[in-house]
Structures are given as structure tokens and as C-alpha cells.
C-alpha positions in Angstrom: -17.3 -112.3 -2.6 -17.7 -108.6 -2.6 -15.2 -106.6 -4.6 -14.3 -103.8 -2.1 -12.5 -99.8 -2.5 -9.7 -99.3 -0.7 -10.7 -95.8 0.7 -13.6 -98.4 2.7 -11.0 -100.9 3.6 -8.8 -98.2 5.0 -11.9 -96.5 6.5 -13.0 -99.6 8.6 -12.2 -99.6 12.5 -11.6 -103.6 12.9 -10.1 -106.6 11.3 -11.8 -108.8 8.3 -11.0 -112.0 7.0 -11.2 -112.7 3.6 -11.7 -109.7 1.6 -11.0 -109.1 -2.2 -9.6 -106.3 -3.4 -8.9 -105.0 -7.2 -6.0 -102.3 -8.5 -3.1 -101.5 -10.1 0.7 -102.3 -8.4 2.9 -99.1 -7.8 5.5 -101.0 -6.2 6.8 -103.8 -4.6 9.5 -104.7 -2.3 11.7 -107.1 -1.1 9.0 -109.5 -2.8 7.3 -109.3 -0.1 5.1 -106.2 0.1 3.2 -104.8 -2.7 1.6 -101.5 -2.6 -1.5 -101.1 -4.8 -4.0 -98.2 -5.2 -7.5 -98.3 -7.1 -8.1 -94.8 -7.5 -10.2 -94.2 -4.9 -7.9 -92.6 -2.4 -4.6 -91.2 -2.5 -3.7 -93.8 0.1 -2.1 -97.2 -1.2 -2.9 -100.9 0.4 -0.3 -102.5 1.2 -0.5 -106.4 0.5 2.4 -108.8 2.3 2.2 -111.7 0.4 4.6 -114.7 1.3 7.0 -115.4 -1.0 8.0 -118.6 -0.5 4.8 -119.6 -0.9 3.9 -117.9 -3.9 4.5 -119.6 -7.5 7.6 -117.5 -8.8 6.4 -117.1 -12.3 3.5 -114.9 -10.4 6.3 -112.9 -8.6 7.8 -112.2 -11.9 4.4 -110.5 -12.9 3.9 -108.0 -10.3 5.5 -105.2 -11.5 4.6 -101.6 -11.7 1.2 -100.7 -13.9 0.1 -104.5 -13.8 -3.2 -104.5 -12.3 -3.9 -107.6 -9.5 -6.7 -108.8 -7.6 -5.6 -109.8 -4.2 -8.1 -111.8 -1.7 -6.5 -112.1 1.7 -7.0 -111.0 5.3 -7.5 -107.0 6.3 -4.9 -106.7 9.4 -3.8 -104.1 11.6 -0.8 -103.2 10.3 3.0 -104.2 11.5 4.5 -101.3 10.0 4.4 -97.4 10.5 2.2 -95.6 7.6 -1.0 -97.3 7.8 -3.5 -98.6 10.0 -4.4 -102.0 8.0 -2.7 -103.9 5.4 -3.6 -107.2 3.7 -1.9 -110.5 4.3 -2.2 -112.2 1.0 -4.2 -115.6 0.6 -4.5 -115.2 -3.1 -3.2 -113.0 -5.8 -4.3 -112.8 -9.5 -2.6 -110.7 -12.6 -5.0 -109.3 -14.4 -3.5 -107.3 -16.7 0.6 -107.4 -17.0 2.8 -104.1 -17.7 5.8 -104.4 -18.8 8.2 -103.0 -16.5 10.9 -102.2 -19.4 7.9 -100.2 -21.4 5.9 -98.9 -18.5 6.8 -95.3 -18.7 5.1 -94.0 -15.5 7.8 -95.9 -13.2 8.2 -95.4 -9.3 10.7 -92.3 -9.9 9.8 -88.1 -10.2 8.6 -87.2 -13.7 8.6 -84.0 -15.0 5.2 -82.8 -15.6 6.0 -81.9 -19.4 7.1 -85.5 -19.9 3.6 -86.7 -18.2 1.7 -84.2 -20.6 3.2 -86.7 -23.6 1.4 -89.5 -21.4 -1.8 -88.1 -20.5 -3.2 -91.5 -21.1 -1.4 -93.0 -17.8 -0.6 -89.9 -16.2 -3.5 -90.7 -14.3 -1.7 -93.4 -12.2 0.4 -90.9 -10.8 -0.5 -89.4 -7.3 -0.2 -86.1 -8.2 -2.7 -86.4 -10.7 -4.9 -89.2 -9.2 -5.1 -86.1 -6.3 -5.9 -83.7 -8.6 -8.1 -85.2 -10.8 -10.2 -86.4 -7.6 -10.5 -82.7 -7.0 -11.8 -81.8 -10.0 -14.5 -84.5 -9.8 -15.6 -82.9 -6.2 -15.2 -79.4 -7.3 -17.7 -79.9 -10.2 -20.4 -81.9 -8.4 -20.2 -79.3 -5.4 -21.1 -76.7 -8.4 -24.0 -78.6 -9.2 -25.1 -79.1 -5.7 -24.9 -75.4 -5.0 -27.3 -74.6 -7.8 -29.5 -77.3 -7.6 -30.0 -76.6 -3.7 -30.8 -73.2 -4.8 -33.4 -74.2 -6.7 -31.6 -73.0 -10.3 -32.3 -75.3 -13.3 -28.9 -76.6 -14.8 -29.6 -76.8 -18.7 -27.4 -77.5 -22.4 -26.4 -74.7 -24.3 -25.4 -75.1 -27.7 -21.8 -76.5 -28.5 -22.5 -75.4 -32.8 -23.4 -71.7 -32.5 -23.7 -69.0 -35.1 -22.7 -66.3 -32.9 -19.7 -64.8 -31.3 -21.3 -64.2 -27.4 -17.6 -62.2 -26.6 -17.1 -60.4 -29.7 -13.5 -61.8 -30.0 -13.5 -63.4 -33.2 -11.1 -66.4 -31.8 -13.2 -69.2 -32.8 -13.0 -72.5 -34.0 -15.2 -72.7 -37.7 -16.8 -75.5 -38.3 -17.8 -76.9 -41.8 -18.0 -80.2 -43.7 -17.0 -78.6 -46.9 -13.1 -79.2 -48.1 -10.4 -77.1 -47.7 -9.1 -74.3 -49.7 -12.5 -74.3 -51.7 -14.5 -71.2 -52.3 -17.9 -72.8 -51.8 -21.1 -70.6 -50.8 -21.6 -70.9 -47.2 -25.3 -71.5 -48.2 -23.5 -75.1 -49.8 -22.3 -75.8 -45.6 -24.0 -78.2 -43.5 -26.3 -75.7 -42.1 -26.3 -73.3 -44.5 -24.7 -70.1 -42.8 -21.2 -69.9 -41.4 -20.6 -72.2 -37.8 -18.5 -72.1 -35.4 -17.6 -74.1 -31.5 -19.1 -72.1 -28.9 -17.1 -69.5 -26.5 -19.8 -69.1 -24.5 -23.0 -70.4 -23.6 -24.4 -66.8 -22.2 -26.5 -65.7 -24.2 -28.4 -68.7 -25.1 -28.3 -69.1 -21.0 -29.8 -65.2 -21.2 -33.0 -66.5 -22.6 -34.0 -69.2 -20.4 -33.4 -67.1 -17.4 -36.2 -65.4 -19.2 -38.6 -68.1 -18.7 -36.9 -70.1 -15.8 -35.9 -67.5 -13.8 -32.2 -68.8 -12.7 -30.3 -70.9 -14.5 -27.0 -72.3 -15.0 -24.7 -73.9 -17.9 -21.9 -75.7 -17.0 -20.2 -77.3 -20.4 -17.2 -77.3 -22.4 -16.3 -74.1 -24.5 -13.6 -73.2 -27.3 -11.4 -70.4 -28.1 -8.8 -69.8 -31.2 -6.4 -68.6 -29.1 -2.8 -69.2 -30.4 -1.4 -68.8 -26.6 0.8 -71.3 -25.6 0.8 -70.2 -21.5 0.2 -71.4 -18.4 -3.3 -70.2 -18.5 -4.9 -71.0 -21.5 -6.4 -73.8 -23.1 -8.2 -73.9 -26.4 -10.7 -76.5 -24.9 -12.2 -75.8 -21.4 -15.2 -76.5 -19.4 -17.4 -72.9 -18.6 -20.0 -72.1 -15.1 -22.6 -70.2 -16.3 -25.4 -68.7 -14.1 -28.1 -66.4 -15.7 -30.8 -65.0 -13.0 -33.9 -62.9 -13.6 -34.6 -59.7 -11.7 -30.5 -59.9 -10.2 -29.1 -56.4 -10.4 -25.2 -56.2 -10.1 -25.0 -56.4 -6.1 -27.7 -59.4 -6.0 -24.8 -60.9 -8.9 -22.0 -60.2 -6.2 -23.7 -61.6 -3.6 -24.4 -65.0 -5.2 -20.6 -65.2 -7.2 -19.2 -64.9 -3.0 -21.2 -67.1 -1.5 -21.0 -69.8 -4.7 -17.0 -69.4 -4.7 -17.0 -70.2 -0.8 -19.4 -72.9 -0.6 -17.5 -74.7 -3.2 -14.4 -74.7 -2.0 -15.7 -75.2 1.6 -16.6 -78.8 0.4 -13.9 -79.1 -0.7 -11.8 -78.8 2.1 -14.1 -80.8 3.9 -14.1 -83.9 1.2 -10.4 -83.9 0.3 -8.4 -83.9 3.0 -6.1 -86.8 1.8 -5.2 -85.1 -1.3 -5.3 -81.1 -0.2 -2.7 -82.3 2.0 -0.5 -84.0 -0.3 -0.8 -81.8 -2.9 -0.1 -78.6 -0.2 3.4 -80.1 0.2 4.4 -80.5 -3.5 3.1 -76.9 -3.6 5.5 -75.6 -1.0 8.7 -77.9 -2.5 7.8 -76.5 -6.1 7.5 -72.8 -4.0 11.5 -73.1 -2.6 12.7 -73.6 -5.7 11.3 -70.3 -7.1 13.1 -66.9 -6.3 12.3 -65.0 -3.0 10.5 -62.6 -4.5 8.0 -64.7 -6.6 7.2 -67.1 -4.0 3.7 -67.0 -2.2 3.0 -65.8 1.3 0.6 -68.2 1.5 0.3 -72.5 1.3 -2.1 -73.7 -0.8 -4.1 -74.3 1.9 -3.9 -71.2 3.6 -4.7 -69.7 0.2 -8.2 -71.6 0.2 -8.9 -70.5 3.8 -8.2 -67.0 2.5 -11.1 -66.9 0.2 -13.5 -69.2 2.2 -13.0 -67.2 5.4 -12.3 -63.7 4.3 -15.3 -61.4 3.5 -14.6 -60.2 -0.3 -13.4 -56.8 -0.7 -16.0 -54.6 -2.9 -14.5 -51.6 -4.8 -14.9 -49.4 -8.2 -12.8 -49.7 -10.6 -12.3 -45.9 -10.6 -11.4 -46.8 -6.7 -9.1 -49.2 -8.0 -6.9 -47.7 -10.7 -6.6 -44.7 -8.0 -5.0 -47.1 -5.5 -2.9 -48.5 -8.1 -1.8 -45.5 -9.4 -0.4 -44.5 -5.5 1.4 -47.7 -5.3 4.7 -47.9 -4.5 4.9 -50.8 -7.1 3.7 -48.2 -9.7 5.3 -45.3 -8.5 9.0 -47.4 -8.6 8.0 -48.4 -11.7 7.9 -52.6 -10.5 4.5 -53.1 -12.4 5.2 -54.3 -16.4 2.2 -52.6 -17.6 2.2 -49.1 -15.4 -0.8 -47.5 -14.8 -0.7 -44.1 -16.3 -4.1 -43.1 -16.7 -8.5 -44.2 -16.1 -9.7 -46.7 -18.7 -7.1 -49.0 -19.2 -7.5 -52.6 -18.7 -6.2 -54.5 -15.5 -3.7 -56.8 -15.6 -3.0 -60.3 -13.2 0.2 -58.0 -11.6 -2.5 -54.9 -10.7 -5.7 -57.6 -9.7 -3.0 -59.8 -7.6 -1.3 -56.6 -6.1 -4.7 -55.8 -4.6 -6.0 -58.7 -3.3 -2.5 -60.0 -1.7 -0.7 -56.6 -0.5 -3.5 -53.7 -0.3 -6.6 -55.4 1.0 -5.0 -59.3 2.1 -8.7 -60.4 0.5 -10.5 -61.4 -2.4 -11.7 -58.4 -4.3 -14.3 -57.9 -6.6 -13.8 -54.6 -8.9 -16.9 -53.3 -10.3 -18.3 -50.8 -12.5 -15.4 -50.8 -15.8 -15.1 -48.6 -18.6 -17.4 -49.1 -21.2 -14.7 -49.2 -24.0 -12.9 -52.3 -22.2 -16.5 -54.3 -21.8 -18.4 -56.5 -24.0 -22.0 -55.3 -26.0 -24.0 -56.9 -23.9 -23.1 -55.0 -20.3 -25.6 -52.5 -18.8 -24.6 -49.1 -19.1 -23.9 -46.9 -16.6 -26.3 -43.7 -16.2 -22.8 -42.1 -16.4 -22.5 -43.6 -20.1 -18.4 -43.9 -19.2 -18.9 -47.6 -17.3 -20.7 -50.3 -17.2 -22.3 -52.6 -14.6 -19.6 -55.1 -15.2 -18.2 -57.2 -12.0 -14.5 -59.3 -11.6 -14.0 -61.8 -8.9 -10.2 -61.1 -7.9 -8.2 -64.0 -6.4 -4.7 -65.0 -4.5 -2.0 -66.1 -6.6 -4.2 -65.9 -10.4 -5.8 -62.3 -10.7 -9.4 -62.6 -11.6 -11.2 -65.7 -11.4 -15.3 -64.8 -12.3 -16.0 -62.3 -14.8 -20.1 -60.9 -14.9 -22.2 -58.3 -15.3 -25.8 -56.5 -15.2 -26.8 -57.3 -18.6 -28.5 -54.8 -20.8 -32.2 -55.2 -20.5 -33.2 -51.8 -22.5 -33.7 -52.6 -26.1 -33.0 -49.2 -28.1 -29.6 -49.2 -25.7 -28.3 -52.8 -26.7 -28.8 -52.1 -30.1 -26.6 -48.9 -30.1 -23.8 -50.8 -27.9 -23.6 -53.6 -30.7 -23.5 -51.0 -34.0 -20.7 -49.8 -31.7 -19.0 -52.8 -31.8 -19.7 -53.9 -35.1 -21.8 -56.5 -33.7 -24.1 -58.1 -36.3 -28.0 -57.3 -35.7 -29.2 -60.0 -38.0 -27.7 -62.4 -36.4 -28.6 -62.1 -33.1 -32.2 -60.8 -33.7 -33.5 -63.5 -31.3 -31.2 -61.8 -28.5 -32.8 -58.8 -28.7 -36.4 -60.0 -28.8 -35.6 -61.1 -25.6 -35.8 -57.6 -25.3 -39.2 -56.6 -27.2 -40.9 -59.3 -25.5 -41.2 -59.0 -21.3 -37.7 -57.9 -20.9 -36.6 -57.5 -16.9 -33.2 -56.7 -14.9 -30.9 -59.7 -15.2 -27.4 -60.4 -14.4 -24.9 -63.5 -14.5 -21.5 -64.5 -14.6 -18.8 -67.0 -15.7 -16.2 -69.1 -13.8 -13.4 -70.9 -16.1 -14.0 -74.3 -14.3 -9.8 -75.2 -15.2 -8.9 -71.5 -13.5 -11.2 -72.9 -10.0 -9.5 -76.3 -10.2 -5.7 -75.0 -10.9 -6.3 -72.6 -7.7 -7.8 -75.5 -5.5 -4.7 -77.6 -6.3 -1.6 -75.5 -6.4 -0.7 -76.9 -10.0 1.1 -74.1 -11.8 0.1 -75.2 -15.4 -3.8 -75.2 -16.7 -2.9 -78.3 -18.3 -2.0 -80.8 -15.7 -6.1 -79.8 -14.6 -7.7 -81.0 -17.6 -7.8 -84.8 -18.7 -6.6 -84.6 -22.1 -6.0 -80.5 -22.5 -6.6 -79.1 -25.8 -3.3 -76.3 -26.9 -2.1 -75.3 -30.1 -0.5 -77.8 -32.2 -1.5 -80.5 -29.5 -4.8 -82.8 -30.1 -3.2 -85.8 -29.1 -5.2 -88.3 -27.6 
């Protein structure tokens, strides 16, 4: 007998005897009707099983959590809420759960007390929904590049350099702490560190491929405990060869769209479900900090909207007229060119002054990282921000410098270390072209597509400070 998914089962468009089905019991009622869900969809079976029939010991047994393998009859269903259910011939407890130790019972949890139980978090539908998501978000990344011809490839988790410049990373080292040991005693002999970035390593095999893209886990040191930050978090990467800034536009639009276009077109089910916990969790905000928008509404608005190109010189202009900045209303005013956006400035132009996505381009040099192509104006770079609904900026890319003597002035500039990256700049010495790419915090795509207010309730086990559990 065929095991068979309940997204088919509830898929099919007539009756079938005999059919076995596998997954986990979230409730059951009046001992009579037990609703189970495998994962597949955010729609449960329902199983009637007759309970004067059934051995009572076995009644006993399904509970919440315990998982059950049910081989009965797929019937059009009595009952409002589903088109089939299962009348049960046979049932079997594979695996009990204890209902008075099962912590992820058939009640509301508060998301912090399902962050403690990440392990089973997953059985609830909120995150059964999102997690779904996630999986369809990331293979819809890999089928836009791959249908555009790009060639997906590993970059180095163990690096030696600092791609941002930041200096928050993660050291790694086999020697024992609070020792003084030569670095040149370390496993590889120089001074290590987790990756914040697989750029530049990306930036050479554009170089010989032409476009490719990274897509792997990254690390920062950050000691932010927010809503938008995660010390472990999965990075899009694209490099392309002979891309100047607008070709670098162009592709960030149409890669945003197309991804969240399958989306909407994969997860109804769960866009759905998760639209309405967005709106409850919106009433119970304050007037002025809920969104004009549903979390559906606020995908349409990217997919559907052509994206909204300005400078950044066009930009702190705009915000400097604003009412919000004029009454005082933004936290961080804007006073004067050069200063460094903010979410409340990015969000304040894409939802009130333009009501569209926005990409800013063109920043000042000082805010930038070494690596950006300088202007001919030698005030701004060829730098590029993808500005979304609700979150601020969501892609962050650039031109990257191509000219040698140029790149190596920007990093003594930012006390970036020559030696250490002398394999970047060759890159340089040896056929270097125009070539621009950008990066997309995967987390940031997947909190947006699913209306979850904290980063980590979109990441399996999330990585934060003083939290490695699991």
C-alpha cells in the first residue's frame, strides 16, 4: 500500500478506498474525530474513527504530538471545512507524546515561549506556514538564476578577510583560551575568522564565469539583540561581469519580483493564513504604527509596482522637505548631505512619498564600503539600495571598483590591509572589466513574505547573542 501526503489526498477530485496515511495528531474530539497534519500542507485531515469499535487502550494514545498511521476510506466529507475526510479502518501509534509533557498543546503560544522550543515549534501552523515559505522562497532563488544561465557556486565559510570592513566577526582558532600563542602556532597559521560575506571571493569567479551567485550561510559579531538581526543567517549573492550599476538595478527588480511572484502563486494556503494573523497582530498595535497595507497587499506592492529610481542627493532633498522632518517626527533628523539613511527615512519614501519600492543610488563615499566604484565626482559612489514596505532597505549593491591604482587608494583609506587581499586586487592586474553585484539577507526576504515581526521565528534554529541552543 502506498503511503500517501495529505496535500494529494486533499487535492484529489473523487472518493478512494483504502488509503494509508502517516502524521502527527493536533487534536481530537469527542473520540471521534482526529485531526492530523504531515507537514505538507497547512490543511489538516480529518480522520472519524469509531469509537466503539476501537480498542480503548488505543483511544488513550491519541493525543496531541503522538504521531499515527491511519489506513481507512477517503470520503467526501459530512462536515463544513473540508472537502474529504477519512473514515478509519485502521489506526496505529507510532510514536506516543505525552499529553502532560507535550509543550506545544492545542492553545495560543507566545512566540518567545516557542523560541525556547524551536525543536517542536515546527508542529505549529504558524510556523509549519512559514517555514514552507522559506523552502519555496529559496528554491525560486535558485530557479531564477539557474534559468538565467548564472552558475550557483560555494564560497568560503573560514576566510581571512573582512569583505565589509566591520570588524564584527566570529574568530576561529583551535588554540585555548586566554593563551598568547603565535597566530603562526593556529590551525592555519594566520588569524581566521566565519565569513560575513561571500563577495569577494564571488568577485573572482564572475571573472572567469561571467555571472554567478552564492547563496550560503554568513556570520556577524553583532551584539544586537533586535528584531532584525541574527548572528547566523543565510546571504544571495550575485556577481556579473560587464554589469554597470543600471544593468545591477535591473536584474535586483526583476529577481525581487519573480521571486515573490512564485510565491504567491505556490502558497496560497499559507499566504492566506498567515495574512490574517498579520492583520490580528496589526489591531493590537497603536493607530499610528499599524500598516496601510496586508501582508498580501504588501507583496502585490512590490511584484506589481515598477521600482522607484532616485539619487541619494534626490533623496536626502526630499527628506529634508518633509513634513516628518520639518515637525521634527523623524528620530534621527536629516540636517545635512552625507549622512546615513535610516529604516524611518527609507520606509517614509517608499510608503508615503512614492507608494513604491525605491531603489536610492549613488551614496556618499564616506558612508560606502572599499570596494564601491567611485564616482567621476569623487563625493559618491556607484552604490545601489533596494528600499521596501514595512522594513527599509532590503538589497544592498554596487558597481564594484574595477581600476586598480583606485581600489588600492580606497582601501589605505580605510585602513584596509593590502597584504591580505593581494589576490583581490590581481583580479585587477590581470583582465579586469566593469562588474557589479549585490546582496539580499535571505531571513529579511522571508520575514517580509510572511508578516512575522521577529527575524527569529524565520530561521530554523536562529543564532543571537547568549542563545546557541539547539
Amino acid at each position: 500500500m502506498k503511503m500517501n501526503k495529505i496535500i494529494n489526498l486533499l487535492s484529489r477530485n473523487k472518493s478512494e478506498n483504502n488509503i494509508e496515511v502517516y502524521g502527527w495528531v493536533k487534536t481530537f474530539r469527542a473520540n471521534r474525530f482526529i485531526a492530523i497534519n504531515d507537514g505538507s500542507t497547512i490543511l489538516n485531515l480529518q480522520c472519524v474513527i469509531d469509537f466503539e469499535k476501537t480498542d480503548k487502550s488505543v483511544l488513550k494514545r491519541i493525543t496531541t504530538g503522538a504521531a499515527i498511521k491511519v489506513i481507512g476510506d477517503l470520503i467526501e466529507s459530512q462536515g463544513s471545512g473540508q472537502k474529504f475526510e477519512v473514515k478509519v479502518n485502521h489506526i496505529l501509534i507510532i510514536g506516543d507524546s505525552d499529553p502532560d509533557l507535550y509543550p506545544i498543546q492545542p492553545k495560543k503560544h507566545s512566540l518567545e515561549f516557542l523560541r525556547e522550543k524551536a525543536h517542536l515549534r515546527i508542529r505549529t501552523t504558524t510556523f509549519n506556514a512559514v517555514m514552507r515559505i522559506r523552502s519555496v522562497l529559496s528554491f525560486a532563488v535558485h530557479d531564477f538564476f539557474q534559468k538565467k544561465n548564472f552558475f550557483y557556486i560555494n564560497t568560503p565559510i573560514i576566510t581571512g578577510s573582512d569583505a565589509e570592513g566591520a570588524g564584527e566577526m566570529f574568530k576561529v582558532t583551535t588554540q585555548n583560551y586566554n593563551t598568547n600563542n603565535d597566530v603562526k602556532e593556529d590551525f592555519f597559521g594566520k588569524e581566521t575568522h566565519l565569513t560575513v560575506s561571500g563577495q569577494l571571493e564571488a568577485e573572482s569567479y564572475a571573472m572567469g564565469l561571467g555571472n554567478v551567485y552564492t547563496f550560503g550561510p554568513t556570520f556577524r559579531a553583532e551584539n544586537s539583540n533586535t528584531t532584525r538581526h541574527l548572528a547566523e543567517f543565510w546571504m544571495i549573492e550575485p556577481e556579473m561581469a560587464f554589469f554597470n550599476l543600471n544593468d545591477n538595478m535591473d536584474l535586483a527588480e526583476e529577481f525581487i519580483k519573480a521571486v515573490l511572484e512564485k510565491l504567491t502563486l505556490k502558497c496560497e494556503d499559507d499566504l492566506l493564513f498567515l495574512n490574517n494573523r498579520y492583520l490580528n497582530e496589526q489591531k493590537n498595535k497603536p493607530s499610528n504604527q499599524r500598516s496601510e497595507m496586508d501582508l498580501i497587499e504588501k507583496i502585490n506592492f512590490v511584484v506589481k509596482n515598477s521600482f522607484k529610481r532616485i539619487s541619494y542627493t534626490e533623496a536626502i532633498s526630499i527628506l529634508k522637505n518633509s513634513k516628518p522632518n520639518k515637525k521634527n517626527k523623524f528620530k534621527y533628523k536629516i540636517n545635512e548631505w552625507g549622512v546615513d539613511l535610516q529604516s524611518e527615512h527609507e520606509r517614509f519614501l517608499v510608503e508615503k512619498h512614492f507608494k513604491c519600492p525605491v531603489i536610492i543610488y549613488d551614496y556618499p563615499t564616506k558612508i560606502k564600503a572599499f570596494y564601491m566604484r567611485v564616482n567621476d565626482d569623487n563625493k559618491t559612489v556607484r552604490a545601489m539600495d533596494v528600499l521596501f514596505p514595512g522594513i527599509g532597505e532590503i538589497v544592498g549593491g554596487s558597481q564594484r571598483e574595477e581600476r586598480l591604482e583606485v581600489l588600492k587608494k580606497r582601501m589605505k583609506e580605510l585602513h584596509v590591509d593590502e597584504n591580505e587581499l593581494w589576490w583581490y586586487l590581481d583580479l585587477r592586474r590581470f583582465g579586469s572589466v566593469p562588474h557589479s553585484g549585490f546582496g539580499l539577507g535571505f531571513e529579511r526576504l522571508v520575514q517580509f513574505s510572511t508578516g512575522m515581526s521577529n527575524i527569529r521565528d524565520v530561521i530554523p534554529f536562529p543564532r543571537t547573542p547568549q542563545n546557541a541552543s539547539f
